[in-house]
Structure formats: structure tokens, C-alpha cells
N, C-alpha and C positions, 0 to 999 in steps of 0.2 A: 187800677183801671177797671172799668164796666166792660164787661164784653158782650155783646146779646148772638145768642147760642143760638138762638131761633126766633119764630115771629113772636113766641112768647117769652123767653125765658132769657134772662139776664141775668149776670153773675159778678159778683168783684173777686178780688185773688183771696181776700179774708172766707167768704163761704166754699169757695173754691176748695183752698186749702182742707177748711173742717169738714168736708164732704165727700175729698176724693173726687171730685166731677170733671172725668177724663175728657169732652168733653171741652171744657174750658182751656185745658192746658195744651192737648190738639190746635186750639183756635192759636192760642199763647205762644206755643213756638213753632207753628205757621207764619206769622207776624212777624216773630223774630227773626227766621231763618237759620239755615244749619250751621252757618260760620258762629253767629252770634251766641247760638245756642254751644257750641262746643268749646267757645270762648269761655262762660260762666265754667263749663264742666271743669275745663282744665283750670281755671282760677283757684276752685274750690276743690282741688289735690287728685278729682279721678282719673285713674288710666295712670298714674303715679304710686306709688308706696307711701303711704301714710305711717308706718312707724320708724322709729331708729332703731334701727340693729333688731330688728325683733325676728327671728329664725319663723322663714317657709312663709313669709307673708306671701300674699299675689298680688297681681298687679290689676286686674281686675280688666276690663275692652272695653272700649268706647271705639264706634265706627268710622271708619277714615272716610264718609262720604253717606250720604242721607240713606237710609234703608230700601234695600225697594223696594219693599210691603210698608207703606201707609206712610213713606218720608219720613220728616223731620215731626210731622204731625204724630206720627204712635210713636216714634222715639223718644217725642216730650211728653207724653201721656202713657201707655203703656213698658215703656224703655224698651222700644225695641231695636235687638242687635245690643244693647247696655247692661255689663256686669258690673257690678261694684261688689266692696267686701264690706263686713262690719265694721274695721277697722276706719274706712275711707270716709262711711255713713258720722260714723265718732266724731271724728276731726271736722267734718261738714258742719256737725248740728253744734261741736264747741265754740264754730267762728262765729255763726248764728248767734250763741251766747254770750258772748265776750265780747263782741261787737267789730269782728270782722279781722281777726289773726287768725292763722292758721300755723297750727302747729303741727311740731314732729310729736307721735303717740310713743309714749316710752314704758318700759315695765320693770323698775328697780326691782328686784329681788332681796338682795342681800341688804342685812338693815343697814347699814355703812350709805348705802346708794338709796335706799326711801330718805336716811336723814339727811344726805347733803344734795338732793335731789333741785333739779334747776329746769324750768323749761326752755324747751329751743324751739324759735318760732322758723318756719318755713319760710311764710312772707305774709305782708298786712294788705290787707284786699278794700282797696277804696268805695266801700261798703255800707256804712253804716248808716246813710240818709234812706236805704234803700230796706232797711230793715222791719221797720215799723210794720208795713203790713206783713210781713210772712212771719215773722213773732206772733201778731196780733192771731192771723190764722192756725198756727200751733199751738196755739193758746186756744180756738173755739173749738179745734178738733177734736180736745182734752175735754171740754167745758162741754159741748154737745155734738159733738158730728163725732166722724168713724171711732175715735180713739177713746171713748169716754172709761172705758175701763182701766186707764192707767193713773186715772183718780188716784192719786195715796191716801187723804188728808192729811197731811202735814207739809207738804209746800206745792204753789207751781209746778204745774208739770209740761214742757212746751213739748208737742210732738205731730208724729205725720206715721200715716199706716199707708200699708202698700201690700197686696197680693198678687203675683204675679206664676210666672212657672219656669220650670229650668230642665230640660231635659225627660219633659212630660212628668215632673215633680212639682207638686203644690210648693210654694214657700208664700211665707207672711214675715212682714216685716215692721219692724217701728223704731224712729228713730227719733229720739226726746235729748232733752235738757230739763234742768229742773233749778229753780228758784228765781224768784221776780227782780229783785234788786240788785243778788250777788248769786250769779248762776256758777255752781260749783260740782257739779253732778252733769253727766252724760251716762244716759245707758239705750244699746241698741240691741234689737231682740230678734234674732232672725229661726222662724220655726218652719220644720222641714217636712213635706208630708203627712196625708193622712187628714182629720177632720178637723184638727185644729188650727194647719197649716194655714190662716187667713191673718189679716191686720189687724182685726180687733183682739183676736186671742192674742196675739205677741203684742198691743198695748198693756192687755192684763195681765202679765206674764213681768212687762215693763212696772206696770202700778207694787206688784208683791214686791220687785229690788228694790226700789224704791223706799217702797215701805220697810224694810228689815233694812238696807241701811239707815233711815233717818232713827229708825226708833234702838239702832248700836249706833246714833250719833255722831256716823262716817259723813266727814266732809259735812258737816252743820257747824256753823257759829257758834261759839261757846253759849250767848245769849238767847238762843235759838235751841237749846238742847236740849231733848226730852229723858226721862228717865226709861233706861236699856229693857228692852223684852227680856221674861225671863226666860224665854227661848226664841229661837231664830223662825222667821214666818217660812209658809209650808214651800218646801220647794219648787223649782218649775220645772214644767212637764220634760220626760226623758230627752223630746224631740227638740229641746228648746235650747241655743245655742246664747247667751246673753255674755253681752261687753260693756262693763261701766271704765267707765273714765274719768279723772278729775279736769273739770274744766280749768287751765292755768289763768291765773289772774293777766290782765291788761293794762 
């Protein structure tokens, strides 16, 4: 949809998206309303547990009634009164990719459970008509609007940056998928504090995992596979919290 922000300025949810233009999304779920809006929230696993059995996860707040500072309008633009965790963001951006399951986040450890390893889906989200434009905008976010630092070169990279605060703490955040055809990769970047704590740095924070696994050839097509760095790309910054996941096949 077009939405005109003011007497000059019109927006669709593809620039929206690659631009972060809070703004738009104010107007977005004004429109929608808070039931409607809190409907997607909970479809899409927030204010729930997003892993199996994974020790000390949180469950993250969603508000049982529109904010009183700024409604439903800075709740969809700002998140306001809205915690989520990385894990929640993972499972969001994999349904995104895989074209609208949502899964339980698991973490084999012992090789016995990596090799006989199985996904379990949560539930399938009658979704997928509805995708095309916010792919299409996580894709220009990457391509040119806020995120473009998470560039790798070596495949797609779908994603959304967000800067927000928590307790008069800067955080930044980014939450991607990565490959056009056969999305196999999710990684979310949440950095805490301090000068780098905004969305574009935890895009390129996202671009380096990215990059160090495609080039050790985690989660790439045998066809697809390049030959391994002879060393691992430079780490991310101390403040930098990152969570990759394999997207499960559909």
C-alpha cells in the first residue's frame, strides 16, 4: 500500500521498510488498530518462547492494551512498552524466509543430536501472499536504505535495522535472513551501549557472520561453495551479542 505521510510525502511499505521511516509505520498501525496489530505480534511467536528446551530463555512483553504515550501508533513504529529477544526476532525473520512456518529454535549440542537433528514446527501462518513486499523491502534495506552494511558478497542478504533504548541504554538491532532461492541462514545482531549501539553497525556486524560463514561454507549448497578462508573474518565488537540459525527447510 501507498500511504501519504503528508501533503508532500508518500511512501509504500518497500521504501518504508529500507528506510526505517517511523513515520509510515505510525500511520500503518493506526490503520490497523491494536487488536489487529497484536494479532500479527502473537502469530509471529512474540510474548511467547521461541526455543525448545533452551535454558534461561525470556519471554519477552507485549502490552495488554495500547500505550498511553503515543498508542498503538509508537508501539508500531517505535515499540513502544514491546520487548522481544534475539531468539523471537530468529524465528520471525526464518518464517519470513521459508515462506511462513514458524518454528521451535533448537541447539543440538552433542554430535549424536546435530546428526539426527529434526525440525519442529510451531504452526504455519497463512502468510505467504502477504510476503512479497516486506522481503522485497529487506532486500532494499540491504541494497540501499539503513542496513547496507550487511552486504557480504556472496549471497542475499534480507534484513531490517532498528535503534531503540532500554533502560536509558542505546541498543541496535538487525534482524536478516540470507539467500534468494533457498534461504538457509538467519542471523540477528543485537549491540548494547556506547557509539556503536545503532542499526547500521549491528547490520555490519551481521554482513562479517555472514561473511566467515559462507567463506567456511556453513549452510551453503555444495554447488554454491566457495573455497574456506585461511582464517576466520575479524571478530565482532565486545558489545556485540549475535545469533545465527539455520533456517529449516518447508
Amino acid at each position: 500500500p501507498i500511504l501519504h505521510l503528508n501533503r508532500r510525502l508518500s511512501m509504500n511499505l518497500v521504501e518504508a521498510i529500507a528506510h526505517s521511516n517511523n513515520p509510515f509505520f505510525e500511520n500503518l498501525g493506526s490503520r490497523m488498530g491494536f487488536e489487529k496489530v497484536e494479532q500479527y505480534e502473537t502469530q509471529f511467536g512474540f510474548g511467547e518462547l521461541a526455543g525448545y528446551h533452551i535454558p534461561e530463555e525470556q519471554l519477552g512483553t507485549l502490552p495488554p492494551q495500547p500505550p498511553a504515550f503515543g498508542g498503538v501508533a509508537r508501539m508500531s513504529s517505535f515499540g513502544m512498552e514491546v520487548s522481544v529477544t534475539p531468539l523471537q526476532l530468529a524465528a520471525f525473520v526464518s518464517a519470513i524466509g521459508n515462506g511462513g512456518t514458524l518454528y521451535y529454535l533448537q541447539r543440538p549440542k552433542p554430535p549424536e543430536d546435530v546428526e539426527n537433528f529434526q525440525p519442529l514446527v510451531k504452526r504455519h501462518l497463512n502468510v505467504q501472499p502477504l510476503l512479497g513486499d516486506l522481503r522485497e523491502g529487506m532486500m532494499a534495506a540491504v541494497d540501499h536504505g539503513t542496513a547496507r552494511r550487511a552486504q557480504s558478497g556472496f549471497d542475499t542478504v534480507y534484513g531490517k535495522t532498528c535503534t531503540c533504548s532500554h533502560n536509558g541504554s542505546h541498543l541496535g538491532w538487525f534482524a536478516s535472513f540470507s539467500g534468494n532461492q533457498d534461504p538457509r541462514l538467519s542471523v540477528v545482531v543485537l549491540l548494547r551501549g556506547g557509539h556503536y549501539a545503532g542499526g547500521a553497525h549491528a547490520a555490519e556486524v551481521a554482513g562479517k557472520v555472514y561473511k566467515n560463514l559462507y567463506e567456511h561454507n556453513y549452510g551453503v549448497s555444495a554447488e554454491n561453495r566457495q573455497p574456506a578462508a585461511s582464517r576466520a573474518t575479524e571478530a565482532a565488537p565486545t558489545q556485540a551479542e549475535h545469533l545465527t540459525t539455520v533456517v529449516p527447510q518447508h
